[in-house]
N, C-alpha and C positions, 0 to 999 in steps of 0.2 A: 466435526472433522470431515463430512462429509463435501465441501469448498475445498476443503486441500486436497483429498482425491482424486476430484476431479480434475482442478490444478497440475494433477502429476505430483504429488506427494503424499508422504503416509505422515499417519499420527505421527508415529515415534519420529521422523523428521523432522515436525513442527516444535513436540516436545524439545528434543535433544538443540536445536537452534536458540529454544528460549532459554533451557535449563544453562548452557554454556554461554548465554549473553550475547552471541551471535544475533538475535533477533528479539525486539519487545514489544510486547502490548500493548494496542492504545484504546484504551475505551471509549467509544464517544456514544452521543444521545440515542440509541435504538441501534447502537452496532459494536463491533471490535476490529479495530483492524492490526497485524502485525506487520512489523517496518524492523527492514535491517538499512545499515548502510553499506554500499557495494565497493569496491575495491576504485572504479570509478569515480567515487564523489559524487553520487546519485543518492539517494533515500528512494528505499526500496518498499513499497506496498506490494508486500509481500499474500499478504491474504485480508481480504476484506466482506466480511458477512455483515447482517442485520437486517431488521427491516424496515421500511420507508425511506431506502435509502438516499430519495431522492430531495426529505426532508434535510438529512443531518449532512448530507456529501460538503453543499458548498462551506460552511462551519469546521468541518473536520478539514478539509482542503487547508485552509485557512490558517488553522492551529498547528496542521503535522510542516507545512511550511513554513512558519515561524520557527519550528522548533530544526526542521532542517538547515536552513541560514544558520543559526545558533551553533548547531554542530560541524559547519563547515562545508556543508555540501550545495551542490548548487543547479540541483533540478529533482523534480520528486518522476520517479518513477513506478507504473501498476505495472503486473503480470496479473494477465485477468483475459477473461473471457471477453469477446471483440464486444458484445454487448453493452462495455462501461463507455465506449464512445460516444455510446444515445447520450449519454449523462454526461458526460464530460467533453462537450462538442472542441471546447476551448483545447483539448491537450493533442498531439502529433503522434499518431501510430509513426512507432520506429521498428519494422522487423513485428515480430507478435507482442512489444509491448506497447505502453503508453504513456507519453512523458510530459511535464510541465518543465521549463526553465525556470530559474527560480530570479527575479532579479537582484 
């Protein structure tokens, strides 16, 4: 919990998002990430830990926006620390987050 913290949020936030369906878990190979969707029409990566993340990122990209189209939404958005831009050259700092359109 110590990601969400930092983030600007506590356990019991993360808990209470997931316990009420507001927010779900995605496990992927060497991480977890949680994803709500935002009022928006965004898919929200909400918190995303693991490590080697530079292993599983493009793979998980990949799957949570398959599953975002699916749900109706039409760009995946991080709240993350400016650091996920090394990694994700491809996505548009909007304001302090970080966004993919989805096509």
């Amino acid at each position: 919990m110590k990601c969400a913290e930092r983030g600007g949020h506590t356990a019991a936030e993360v808990i209470e998002e997931t316990v009420t369906g507001k927010a779900v878990g995605w496990p992927v190979d060497g991480g977890f990430l949680l994803l709500a969707r935002t009022a928006d029409d965004a898919l929200l990566i909400w918190l995303g830990v693991g490590r080697g993340v530079r292993n599983w990122c493009g793979d998980a990209e990949a799957r949570v926006s398959e599953f975002a189209r699916a749900i109706g939404c039409n760009r995946l958005r991080i709240e993350g620390r400016k650091g996920w831009q090394r990694i994700l050259p491809h996505w548009t700092r909007v304001g302090d987050d970080l966004e993919l359109p989805l096509p």
